[in-house]
Structures are given as structure tokens and as C-alpha cells.
Backbone as a printed PyTorch tensor [residue, N CA C, xyz], in Angstrom:
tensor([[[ 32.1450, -19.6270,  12.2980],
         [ 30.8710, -18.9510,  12.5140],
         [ 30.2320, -18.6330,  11.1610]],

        [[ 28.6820, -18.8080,  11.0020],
         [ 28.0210, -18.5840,   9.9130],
         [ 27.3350, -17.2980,   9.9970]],

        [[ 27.4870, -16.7080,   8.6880],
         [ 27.0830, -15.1390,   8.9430],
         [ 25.6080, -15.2450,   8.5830]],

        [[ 24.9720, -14.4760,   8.6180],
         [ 23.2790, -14.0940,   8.2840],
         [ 22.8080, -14.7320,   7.4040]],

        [[ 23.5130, -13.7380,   6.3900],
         [ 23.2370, -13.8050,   5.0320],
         [ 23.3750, -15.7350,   4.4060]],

        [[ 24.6690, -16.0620,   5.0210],
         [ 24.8080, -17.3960,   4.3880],
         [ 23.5420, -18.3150,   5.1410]],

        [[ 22.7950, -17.8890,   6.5170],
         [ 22.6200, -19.0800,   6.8730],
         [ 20.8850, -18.6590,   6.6360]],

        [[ 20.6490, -17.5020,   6.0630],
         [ 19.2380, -16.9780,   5.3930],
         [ 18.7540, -18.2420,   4.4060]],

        [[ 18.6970, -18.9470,   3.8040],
         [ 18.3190, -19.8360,   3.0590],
         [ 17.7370, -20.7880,   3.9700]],

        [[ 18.2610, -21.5190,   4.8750],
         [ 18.0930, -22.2610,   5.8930],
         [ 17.4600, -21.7500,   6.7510]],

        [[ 17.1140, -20.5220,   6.8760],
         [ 15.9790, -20.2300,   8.0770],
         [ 14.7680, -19.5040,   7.1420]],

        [[ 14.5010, -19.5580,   6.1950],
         [ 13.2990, -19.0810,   5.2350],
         [ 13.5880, -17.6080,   5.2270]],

        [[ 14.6260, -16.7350,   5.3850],
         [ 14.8130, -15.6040,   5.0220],
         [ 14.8940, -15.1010,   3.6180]],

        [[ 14.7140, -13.8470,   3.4270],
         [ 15.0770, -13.3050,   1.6250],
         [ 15.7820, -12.7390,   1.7230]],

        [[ 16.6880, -12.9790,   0.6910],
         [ 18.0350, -12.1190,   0.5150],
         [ 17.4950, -10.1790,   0.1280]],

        [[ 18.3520,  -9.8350,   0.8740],
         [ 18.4260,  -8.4590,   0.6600],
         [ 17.7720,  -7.6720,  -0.5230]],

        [[ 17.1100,  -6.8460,  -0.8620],
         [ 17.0610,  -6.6750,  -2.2740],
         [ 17.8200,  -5.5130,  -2.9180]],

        [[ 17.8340,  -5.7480,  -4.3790],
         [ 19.3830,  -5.0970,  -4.7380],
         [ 19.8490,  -3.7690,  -4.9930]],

        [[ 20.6910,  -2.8010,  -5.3030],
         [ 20.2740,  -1.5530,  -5.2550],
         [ 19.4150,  -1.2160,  -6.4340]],

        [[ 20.0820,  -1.8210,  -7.5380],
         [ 18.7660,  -1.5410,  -8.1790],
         [ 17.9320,  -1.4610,  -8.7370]],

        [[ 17.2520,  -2.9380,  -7.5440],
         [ 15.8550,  -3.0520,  -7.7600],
         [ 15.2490,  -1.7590,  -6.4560]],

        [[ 15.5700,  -1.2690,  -5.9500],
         [ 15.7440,  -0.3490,  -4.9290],
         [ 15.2570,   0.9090,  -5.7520]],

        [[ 16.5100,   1.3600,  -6.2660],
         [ 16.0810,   2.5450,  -7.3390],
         [ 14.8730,   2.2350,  -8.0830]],

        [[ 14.7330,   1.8730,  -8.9150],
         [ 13.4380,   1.4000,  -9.5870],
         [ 12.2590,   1.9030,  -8.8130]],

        [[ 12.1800,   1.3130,  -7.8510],
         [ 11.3370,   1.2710,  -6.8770],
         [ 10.9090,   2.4550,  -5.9840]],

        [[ 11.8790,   3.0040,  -6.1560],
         [ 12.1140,   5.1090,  -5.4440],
         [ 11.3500,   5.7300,  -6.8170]],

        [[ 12.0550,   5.5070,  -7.7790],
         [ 11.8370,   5.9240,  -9.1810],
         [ 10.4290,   6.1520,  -9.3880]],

        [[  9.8320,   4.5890,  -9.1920],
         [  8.0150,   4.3750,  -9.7420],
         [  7.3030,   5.1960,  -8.6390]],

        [[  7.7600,   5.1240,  -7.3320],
         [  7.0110,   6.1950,  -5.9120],
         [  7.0090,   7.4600,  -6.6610]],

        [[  8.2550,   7.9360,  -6.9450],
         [  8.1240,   9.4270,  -7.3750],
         [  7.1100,   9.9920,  -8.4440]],

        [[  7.4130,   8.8850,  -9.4210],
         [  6.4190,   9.2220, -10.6320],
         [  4.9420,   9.0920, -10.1550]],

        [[  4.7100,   8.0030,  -9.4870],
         [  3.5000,   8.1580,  -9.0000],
         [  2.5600,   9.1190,  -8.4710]],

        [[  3.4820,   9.7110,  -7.2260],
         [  3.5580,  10.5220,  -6.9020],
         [  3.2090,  12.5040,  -7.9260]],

        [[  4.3250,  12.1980,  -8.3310],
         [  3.8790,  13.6070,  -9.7190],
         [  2.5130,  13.5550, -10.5360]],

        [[  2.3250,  11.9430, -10.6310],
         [  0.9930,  11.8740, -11.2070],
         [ -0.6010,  12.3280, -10.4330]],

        [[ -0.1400,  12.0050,  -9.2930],
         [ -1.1860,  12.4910,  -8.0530],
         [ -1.5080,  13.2840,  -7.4490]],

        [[  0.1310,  14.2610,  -7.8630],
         [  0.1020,  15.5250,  -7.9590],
         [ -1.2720,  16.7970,  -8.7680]],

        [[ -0.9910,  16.1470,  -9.7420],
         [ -1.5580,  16.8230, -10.9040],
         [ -2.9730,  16.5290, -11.1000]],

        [[ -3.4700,  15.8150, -10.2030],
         [ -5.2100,  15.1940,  -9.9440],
         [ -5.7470,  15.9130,  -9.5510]],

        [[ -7.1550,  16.2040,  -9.9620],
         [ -7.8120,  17.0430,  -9.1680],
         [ -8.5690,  16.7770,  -7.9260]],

        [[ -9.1400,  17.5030,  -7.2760],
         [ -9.3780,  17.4860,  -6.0490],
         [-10.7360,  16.1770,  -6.2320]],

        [[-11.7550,  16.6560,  -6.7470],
         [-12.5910,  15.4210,  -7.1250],
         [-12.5850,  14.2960,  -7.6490]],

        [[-11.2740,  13.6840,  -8.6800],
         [-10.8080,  12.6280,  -8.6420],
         [ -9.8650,  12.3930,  -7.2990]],

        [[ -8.5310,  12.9020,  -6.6950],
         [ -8.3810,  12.3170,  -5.3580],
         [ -9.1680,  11.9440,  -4.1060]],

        [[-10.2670,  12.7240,  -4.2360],
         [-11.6690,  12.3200,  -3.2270],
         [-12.1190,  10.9290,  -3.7460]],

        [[-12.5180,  10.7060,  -4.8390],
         [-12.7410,   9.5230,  -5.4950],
         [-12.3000,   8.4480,  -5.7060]],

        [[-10.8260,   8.2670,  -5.6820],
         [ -9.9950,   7.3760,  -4.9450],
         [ -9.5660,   7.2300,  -4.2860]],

        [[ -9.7420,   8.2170,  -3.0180],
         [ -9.6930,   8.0640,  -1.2330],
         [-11.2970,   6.9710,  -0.9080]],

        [[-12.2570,   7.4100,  -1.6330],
         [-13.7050,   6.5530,  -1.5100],
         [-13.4530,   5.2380,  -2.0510]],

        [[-13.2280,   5.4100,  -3.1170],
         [-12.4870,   3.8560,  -3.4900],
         [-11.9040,   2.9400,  -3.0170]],

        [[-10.9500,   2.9380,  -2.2280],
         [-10.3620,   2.4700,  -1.2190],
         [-11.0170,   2.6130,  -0.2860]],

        [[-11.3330,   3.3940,   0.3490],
         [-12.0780,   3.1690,   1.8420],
         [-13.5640,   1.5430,   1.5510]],

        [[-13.8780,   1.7380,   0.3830],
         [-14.7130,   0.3860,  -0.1010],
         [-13.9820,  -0.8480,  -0.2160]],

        [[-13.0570,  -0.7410,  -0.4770],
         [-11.9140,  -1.9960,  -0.5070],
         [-11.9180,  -2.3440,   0.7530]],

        [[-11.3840,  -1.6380,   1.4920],
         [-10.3920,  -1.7580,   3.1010],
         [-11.9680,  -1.9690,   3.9880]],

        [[-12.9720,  -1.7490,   3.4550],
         [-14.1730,  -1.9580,   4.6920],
         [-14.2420,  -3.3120,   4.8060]],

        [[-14.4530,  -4.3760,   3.6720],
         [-15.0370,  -5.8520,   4.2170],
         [-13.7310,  -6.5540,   5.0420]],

        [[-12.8710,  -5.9690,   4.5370],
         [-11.6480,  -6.8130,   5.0560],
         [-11.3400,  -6.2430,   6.6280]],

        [[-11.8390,  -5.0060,   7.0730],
         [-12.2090,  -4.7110,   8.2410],
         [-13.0040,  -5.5830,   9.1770]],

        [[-14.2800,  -5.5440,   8.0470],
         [-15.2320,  -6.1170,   9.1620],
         [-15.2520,  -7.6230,   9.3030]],

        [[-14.4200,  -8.1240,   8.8910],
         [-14.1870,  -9.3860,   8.7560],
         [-13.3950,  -9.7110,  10.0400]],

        [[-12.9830,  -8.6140,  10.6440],
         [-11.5310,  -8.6570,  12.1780],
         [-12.3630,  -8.3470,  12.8120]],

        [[-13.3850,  -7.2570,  12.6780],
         [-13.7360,  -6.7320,  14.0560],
         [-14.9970,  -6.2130,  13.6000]],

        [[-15.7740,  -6.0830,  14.9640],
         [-17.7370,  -5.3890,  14.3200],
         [-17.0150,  -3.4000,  14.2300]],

        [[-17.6380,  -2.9620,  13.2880],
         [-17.5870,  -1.6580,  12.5160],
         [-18.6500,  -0.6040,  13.7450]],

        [[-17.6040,   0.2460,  13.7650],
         [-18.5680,   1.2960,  14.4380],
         [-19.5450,   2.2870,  12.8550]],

        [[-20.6600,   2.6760,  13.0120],
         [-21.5200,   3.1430,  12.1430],
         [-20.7560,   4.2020,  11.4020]],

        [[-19.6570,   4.6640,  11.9780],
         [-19.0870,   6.0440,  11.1880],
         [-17.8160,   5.6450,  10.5390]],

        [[-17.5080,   4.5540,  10.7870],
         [-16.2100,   3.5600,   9.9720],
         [-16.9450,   2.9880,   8.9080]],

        [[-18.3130,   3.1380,   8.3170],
         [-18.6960,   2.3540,   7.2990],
         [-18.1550,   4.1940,   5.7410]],

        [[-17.6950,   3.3580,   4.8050],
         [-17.6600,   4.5020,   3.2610],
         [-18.7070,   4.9310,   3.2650]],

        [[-18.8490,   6.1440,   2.8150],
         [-20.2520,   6.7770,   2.4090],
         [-20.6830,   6.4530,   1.2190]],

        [[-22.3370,   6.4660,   1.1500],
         [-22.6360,   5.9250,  -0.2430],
         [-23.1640,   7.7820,  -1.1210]],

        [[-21.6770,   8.1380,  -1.3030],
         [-22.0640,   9.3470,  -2.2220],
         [-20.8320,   9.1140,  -3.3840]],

        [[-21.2410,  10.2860,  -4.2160],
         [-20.3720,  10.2500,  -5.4090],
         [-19.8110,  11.3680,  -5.4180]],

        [[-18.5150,  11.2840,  -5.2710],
         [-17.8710,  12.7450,  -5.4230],
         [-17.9320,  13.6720,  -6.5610]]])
């Protein structure tokens, strides 16, 4: 019998990833995190708007936009 892992190559699977590239990866969340912490309220508004401009065309590209799903055109 062939286990998962060996027969993952042959069915387009990815191997596991490692612990740590894992840690790393907890590591950069956290810091991130502390950094976003320390933002103020009018820059985190400002890159909540930011993104909501990103994520709209690629919205409306799936589905028609109700009028209150469009970003606002203000400046925080």
C-alpha cells in the first residue's frame, strides 16, 4: 500500500510545509500585527478604503454590485 505523502507527486499534491517555514510565518502575522497595532485610527480607515478599491472590480467582474457595495469616494 502507498501512503499519501509518497503518492502526492503523482496526483499534483504539495508536500506539507515545514515547521519552520510555519514559524516564520506565525512570526511575520505577529509582527504585522504589532505594527497595526500601533496605527492610528485614520490611517487604519485608510487602508480598510484601500482595499475595499482593490476587492471592488474584481467583485464586479462575478456579479452586478448593489449601490451600497460600491467604496466611497472620500478621504479619510
Amino acid at each position: 500500500m502507498v501512503s499519501r505523502s509518497e503518492d502526492a507527486p503523482s496526483l499534483g499534491l504539495r508536500p506539507r510545509p515545514s515547521t519552520e517555514l510555519l514559524a516564520k510565518l506565525r512570526q511575520g502575522k505577529a509582527e504585522l500585527r504589532r505594527e497595526r497595532e500601533g496605527l492610528s485610527l485614520r490611517e487604519k480607515v485608510r487602508q480598510v478604503m484601500e482595499l475595499q478599491r482593490i476587492q471592488y472590480p474584481v467583485l464586479a467582474r462575478q456579479r452586478s454590485l448593489e449601490p451600497w457595495e460600491r467604496p466611497w469616494d472620500i478621504e479619510p
